[in-house]
VEXDREN-2710 file (C-alpha; in Angstrom, 1 decimal):
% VEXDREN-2710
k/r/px/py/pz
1/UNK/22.2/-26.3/98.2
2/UNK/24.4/-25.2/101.0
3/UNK/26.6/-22.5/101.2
4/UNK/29.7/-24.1/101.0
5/UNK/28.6/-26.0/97.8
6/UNK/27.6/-23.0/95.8
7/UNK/30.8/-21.5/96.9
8/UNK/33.0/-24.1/95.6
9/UNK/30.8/-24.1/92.5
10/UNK/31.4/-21.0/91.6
11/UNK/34.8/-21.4/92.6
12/UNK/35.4/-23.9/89.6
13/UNK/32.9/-21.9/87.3
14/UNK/35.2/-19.3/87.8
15/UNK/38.4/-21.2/87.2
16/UNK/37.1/-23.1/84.4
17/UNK/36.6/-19.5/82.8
18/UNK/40.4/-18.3/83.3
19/UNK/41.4/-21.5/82.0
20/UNK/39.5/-21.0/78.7
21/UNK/40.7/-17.2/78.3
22/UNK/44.3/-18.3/78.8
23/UNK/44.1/-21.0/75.8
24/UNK/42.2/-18.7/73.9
25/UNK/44.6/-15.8/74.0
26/UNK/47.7/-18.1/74.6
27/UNK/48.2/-18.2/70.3
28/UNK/48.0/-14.8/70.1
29/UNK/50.2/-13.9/72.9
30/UNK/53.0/-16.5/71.4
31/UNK/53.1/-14.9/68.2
32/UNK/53.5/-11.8/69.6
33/UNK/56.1/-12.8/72.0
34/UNK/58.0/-14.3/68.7
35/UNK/57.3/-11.3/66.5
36/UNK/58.6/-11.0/64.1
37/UNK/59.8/-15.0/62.7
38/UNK/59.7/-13.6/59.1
39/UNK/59.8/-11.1/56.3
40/UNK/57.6/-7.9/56.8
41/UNK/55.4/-6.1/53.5
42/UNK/54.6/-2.4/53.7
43/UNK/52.0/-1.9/51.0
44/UNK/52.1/1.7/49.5
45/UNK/48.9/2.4/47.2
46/UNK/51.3/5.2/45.1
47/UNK/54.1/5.2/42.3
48/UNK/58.0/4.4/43.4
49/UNK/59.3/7.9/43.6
50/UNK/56.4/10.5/45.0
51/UNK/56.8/11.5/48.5
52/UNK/54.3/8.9/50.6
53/UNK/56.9/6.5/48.6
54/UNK/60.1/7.9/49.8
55/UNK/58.8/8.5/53.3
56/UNK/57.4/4.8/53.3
57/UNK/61.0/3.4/52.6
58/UNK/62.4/5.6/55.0
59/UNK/59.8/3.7/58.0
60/UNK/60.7/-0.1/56.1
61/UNK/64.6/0.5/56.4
62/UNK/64.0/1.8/59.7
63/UNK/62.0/-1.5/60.6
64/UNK/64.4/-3.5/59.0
65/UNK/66.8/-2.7/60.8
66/UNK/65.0/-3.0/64.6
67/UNK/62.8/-5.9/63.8
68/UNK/65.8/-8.0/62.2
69/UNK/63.7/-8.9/59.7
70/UNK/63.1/-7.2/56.3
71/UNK/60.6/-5.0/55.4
72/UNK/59.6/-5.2/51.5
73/UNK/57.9/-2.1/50.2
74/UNK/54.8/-3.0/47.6
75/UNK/54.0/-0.2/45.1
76/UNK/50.4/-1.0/44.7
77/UNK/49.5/2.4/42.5
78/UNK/45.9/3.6/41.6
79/UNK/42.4/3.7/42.8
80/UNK/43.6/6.7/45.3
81/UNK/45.2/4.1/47.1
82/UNK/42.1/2.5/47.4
83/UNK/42.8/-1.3/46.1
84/UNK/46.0/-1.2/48.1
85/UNK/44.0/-0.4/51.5
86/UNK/42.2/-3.1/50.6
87/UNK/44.6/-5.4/50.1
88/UNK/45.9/-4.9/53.9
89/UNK/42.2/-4.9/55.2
90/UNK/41.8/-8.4/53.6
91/UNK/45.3/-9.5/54.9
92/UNK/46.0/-12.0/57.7
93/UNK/46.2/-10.0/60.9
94/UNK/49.3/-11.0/61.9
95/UNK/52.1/-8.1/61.6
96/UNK/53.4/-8.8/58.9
97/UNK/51.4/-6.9/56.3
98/UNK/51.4/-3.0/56.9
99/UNK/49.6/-0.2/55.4
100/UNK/51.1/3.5/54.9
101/UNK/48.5/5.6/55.7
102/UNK/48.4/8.6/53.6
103/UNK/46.0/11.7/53.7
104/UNK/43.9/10.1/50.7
105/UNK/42.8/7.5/53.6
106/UNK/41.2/10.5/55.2
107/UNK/39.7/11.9/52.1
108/UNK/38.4/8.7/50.4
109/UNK/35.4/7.7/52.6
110/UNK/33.9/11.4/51.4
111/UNK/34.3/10.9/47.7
112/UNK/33.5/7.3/47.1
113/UNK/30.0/6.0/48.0
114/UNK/30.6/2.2/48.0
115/UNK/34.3/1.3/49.7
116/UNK/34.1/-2.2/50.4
117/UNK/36.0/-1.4/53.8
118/UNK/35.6/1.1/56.6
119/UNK/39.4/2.6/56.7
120/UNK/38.5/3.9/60.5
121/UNK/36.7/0.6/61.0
122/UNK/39.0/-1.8/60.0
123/UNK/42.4/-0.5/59.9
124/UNK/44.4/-0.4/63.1
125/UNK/46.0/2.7/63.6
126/UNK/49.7/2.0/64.5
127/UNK/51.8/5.1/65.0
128/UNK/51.7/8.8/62.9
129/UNK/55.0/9.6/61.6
130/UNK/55.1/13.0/59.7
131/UNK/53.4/15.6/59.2
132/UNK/54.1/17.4/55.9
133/UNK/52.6/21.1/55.0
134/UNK/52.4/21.6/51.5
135/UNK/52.9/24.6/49.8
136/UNK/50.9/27.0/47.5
137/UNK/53.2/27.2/44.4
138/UNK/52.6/29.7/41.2
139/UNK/54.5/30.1/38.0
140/UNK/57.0/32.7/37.9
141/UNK/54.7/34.7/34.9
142/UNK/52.1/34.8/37.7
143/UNK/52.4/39.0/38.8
144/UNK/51.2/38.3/42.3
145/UNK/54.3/38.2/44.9
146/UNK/51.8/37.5/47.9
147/UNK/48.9/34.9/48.6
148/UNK/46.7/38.4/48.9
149/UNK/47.9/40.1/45.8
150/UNK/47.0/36.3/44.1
151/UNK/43.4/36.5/45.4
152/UNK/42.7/40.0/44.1
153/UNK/44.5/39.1/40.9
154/UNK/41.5/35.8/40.7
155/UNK/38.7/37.9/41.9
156/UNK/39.6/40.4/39.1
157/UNK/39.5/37.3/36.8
158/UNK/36.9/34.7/37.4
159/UNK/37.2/31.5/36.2
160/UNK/40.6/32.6/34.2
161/UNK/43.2/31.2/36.3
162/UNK/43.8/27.7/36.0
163/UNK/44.9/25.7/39.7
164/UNK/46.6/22.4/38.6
165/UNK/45.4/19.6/40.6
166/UNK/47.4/15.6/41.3
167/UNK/44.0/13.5/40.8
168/UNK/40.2/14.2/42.0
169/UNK/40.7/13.6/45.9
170/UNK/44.2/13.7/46.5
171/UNK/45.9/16.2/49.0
172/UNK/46.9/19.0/47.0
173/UNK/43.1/18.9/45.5
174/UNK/41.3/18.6/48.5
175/UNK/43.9/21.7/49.6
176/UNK/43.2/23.9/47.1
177/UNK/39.5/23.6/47.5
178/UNK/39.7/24.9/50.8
179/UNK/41.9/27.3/49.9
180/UNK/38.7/28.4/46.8
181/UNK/36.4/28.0/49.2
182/UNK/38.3/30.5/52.1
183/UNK/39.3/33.2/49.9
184/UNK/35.9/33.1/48.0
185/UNK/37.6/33.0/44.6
186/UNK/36.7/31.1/41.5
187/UNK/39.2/28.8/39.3
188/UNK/39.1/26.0/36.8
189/UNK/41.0/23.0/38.2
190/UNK/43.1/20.6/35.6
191/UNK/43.8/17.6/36.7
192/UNK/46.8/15.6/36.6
193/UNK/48.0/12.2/36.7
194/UNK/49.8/12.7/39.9
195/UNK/52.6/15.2/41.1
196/UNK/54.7/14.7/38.7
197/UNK/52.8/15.7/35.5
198/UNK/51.0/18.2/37.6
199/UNK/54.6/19.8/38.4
200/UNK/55.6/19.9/34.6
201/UNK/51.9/21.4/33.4
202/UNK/52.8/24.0/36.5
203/UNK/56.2/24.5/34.9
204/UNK/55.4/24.4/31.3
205/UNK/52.9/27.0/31.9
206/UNK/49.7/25.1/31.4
207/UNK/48.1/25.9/34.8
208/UNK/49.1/29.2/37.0
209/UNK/48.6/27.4/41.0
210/UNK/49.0/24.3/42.4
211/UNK/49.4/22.9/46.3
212/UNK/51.9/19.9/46.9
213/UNK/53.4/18.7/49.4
214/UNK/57.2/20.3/50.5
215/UNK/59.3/17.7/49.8
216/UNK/58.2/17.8/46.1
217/UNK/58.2/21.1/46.2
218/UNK/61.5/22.3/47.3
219/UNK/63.2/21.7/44.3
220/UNK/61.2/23.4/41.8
221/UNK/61.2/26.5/44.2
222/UNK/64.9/26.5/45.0
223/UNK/65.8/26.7/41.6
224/UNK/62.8/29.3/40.2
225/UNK/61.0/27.0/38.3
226/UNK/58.1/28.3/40.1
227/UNK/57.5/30.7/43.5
228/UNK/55.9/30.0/47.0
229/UNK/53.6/32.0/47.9
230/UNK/52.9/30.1/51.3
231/UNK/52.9/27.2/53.3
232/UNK/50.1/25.6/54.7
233/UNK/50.7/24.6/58.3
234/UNK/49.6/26.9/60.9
235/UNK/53.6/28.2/61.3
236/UNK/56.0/28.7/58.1
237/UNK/58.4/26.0/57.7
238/UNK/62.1/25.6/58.8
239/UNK/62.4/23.8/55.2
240/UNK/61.3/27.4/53.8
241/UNK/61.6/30.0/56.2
242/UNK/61.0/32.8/54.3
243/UNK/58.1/31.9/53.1
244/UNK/54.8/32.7/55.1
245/UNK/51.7/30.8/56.8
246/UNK/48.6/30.6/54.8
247/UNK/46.7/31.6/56.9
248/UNK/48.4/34.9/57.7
249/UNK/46.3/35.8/54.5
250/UNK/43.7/33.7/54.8
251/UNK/42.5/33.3/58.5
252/UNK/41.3/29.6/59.4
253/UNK/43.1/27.7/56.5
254/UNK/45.2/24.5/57.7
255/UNK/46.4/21.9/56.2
256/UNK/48.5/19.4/55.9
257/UNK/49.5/15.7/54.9
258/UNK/49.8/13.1/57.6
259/UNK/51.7/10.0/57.1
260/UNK/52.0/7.0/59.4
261/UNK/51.3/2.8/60.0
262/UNK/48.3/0.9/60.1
263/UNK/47.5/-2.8/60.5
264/UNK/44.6/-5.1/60.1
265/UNK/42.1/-4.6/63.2
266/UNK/42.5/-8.0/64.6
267/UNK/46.0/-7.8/64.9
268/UNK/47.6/-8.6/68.5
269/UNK/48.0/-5.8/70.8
270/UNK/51.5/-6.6/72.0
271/UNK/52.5/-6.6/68.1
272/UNK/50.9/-3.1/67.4
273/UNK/52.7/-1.7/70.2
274/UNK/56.5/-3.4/69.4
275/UNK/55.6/-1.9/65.4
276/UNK/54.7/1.8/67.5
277/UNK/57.9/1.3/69.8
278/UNK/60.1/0.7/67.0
279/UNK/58.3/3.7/65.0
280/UNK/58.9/6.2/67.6
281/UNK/62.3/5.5/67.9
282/UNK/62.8/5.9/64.6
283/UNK/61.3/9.4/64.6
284/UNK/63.9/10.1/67.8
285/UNK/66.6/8.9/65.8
286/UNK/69.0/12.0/64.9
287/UNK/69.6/10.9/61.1
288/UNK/66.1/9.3/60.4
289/UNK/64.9/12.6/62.1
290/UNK/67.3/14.8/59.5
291/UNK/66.4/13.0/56.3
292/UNK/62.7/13.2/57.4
293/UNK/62.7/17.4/58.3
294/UNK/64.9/17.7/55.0
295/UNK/62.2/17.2/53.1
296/UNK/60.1/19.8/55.5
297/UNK/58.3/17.0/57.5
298/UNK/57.3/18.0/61.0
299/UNK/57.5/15.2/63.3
300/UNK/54.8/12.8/64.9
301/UNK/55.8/10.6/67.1
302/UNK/52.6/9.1/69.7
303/UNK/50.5/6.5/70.7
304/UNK/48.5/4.2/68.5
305/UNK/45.6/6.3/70.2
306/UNK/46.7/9.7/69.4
307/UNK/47.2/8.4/65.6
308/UNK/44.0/7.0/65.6
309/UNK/42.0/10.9/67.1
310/UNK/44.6/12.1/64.6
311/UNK/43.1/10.3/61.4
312/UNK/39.2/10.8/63.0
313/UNK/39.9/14.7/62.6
314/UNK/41.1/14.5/59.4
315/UNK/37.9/12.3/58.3
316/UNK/35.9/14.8/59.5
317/UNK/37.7/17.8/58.7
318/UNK/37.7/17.1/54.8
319/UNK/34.3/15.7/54.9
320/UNK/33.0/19.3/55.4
321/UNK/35.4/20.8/52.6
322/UNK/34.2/17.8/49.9
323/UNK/30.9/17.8/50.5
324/UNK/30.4/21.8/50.7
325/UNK/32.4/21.6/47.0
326/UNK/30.6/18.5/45.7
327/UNK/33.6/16.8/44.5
328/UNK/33.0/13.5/43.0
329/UNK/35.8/10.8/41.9
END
């Protein structure tokens, strides 16, 4: 074979290949290019009302709005937002099916055994939107005016003082286990139905601590239905500026609740990065910005990437606090 003949061969070899990439990627870059051609879904595994709810409706008006297309939220309660994760990982990976990604998403893979989905594996990451501390909250019959005066008042009481907890796994559980586990106290831990119920049992006097998130908790402390001791981001909150860090008492506690998008896996580039464009200027939006930081939501506004590190850490970070407890669903 001459030179000139293997050259022209692998000339067409070569352009046979580039034809075949183009057709194959030439459906997927159409319905990107057209995105969106109808109605959105954001599924949201938790009751109307709580605050992944109100912050998810927040995001689909948003969307609504840019995409000129509209964005139905679907309450898909229970399981620790498990089923409704699942529901999206099964969905066609097309756009129009979204997933808000709650902190249980980074807590579930260390308390169930047999997901039938890998959430890092097979849920795109699409943008991070807040960041929410959440706030250690006692009953106003509680004597202790500071998170240090609280630990010597459970260390001089083992087992006495009761932390309410929203559900085995959620955020404000997960929360106060690290917080046990820190400060090297001891409690019993009643669990609730959810925030709400947990909020009433705190407020009827059935349970002495709790951790929820801010924007749940801002009422009941604004009016005295029960007291902050802290918050428990690294830095106090504008939300609640008088009240102090955590971990001024407790050195090494964070935590937090991070909300955001995700998709299917296999869902188009060029549509996961319209969904983050539209996202992040949402979250530079001056009023979407105000009704989000009302609520005493830090902003988090990135890449698809630095969502995706973002919900890695998370994983890992509450893997060591659940298995070193031994919670179990």
């Amino acid at each position: 074979m001459t030179k000139c003949l293997r050259r022209n061969i692998l000339r067409l070899m070569f352009s046979v290949g580039v034809v075949a990439a183009l057709l194959t990627a030439s459906p997927r870059l159409s319905v990107a290019q057209d995105y969106p051609t109808k109605p959105l879904r954001l599924v949201v595994g938790f009751p109307a009302g709580g605050p992944n709810d109100i912050q998810g409706r927040m995001l689909a008006q948003w969307l609504s709005g840019r995409l000129g297309q509209p964005v139905t939220v679907e309450n898909k309660p229970g399981g620790s937002s498990n089923p409704a994760t699942e529901e999206v990982v099964r969905a066609p990976a097309d756009g129009y099916t979204l997933l808000l990604v709650g902190p249980a998403n980074a807590i579930n893979p260390s308390i169930y055994d047999n997901l039938p989905f890998n959430f890092l594996r097979d849920i795109a990451p699409v943008a991070s939107a807040i960041r929410e501390p959440l706030v250690m909250l006692v009953h106003p019959d509680v004597p202790a005016k500071t998170v240090a005066e609280f630990i010597a008042l459970a260390k001089a009481n083992p087992g006495k003082l009761k932390m309410a907890s929203t559900g085995k796994g959620s955020s404000p559980h997960v929360s106060g286990l690290l917080f046990t586990s820190l400060a090297g106290v001891d409690m019993e831990i009643v669990q609730y139905a959810g925030g709400g119920p947990a909020l009433k049992g705190m407020i009827d006097g059935n349970a002495q601590m709790m951790f929820e998130p801010m924007s749940a908790s801002i009422e009941p402390v604004r009016s005295g239905k029960l007291r902050a001791l802290a918050v428990t981001t690294a830095a106090r909150s504008t939300a609640l500026p008088d009240v102090p860090a955590l971990s001024d008492a407790v050195p090494g506690y964070e935590a937090s609740a991070v909300t955001g998008i995700g998709v299917p896996v296999q869902t188009p580039q060029p549509i996961v990065e319209r969904l983050n464009q539209e996202i992040n200027a949402g979250l530079a939006d001056p009023a979407l910005r105000q009704r989000f930081t009302d609520g005493g939501g830090i902003i988090l506004a990135g890449t698809p990437a630095d969502f995706g590190k973002l919900l890695e850490a998370e994983t890992a970070k509450w893997a060591k606090v659940i298995k070193s407890s031994g919670a179990k669903p």
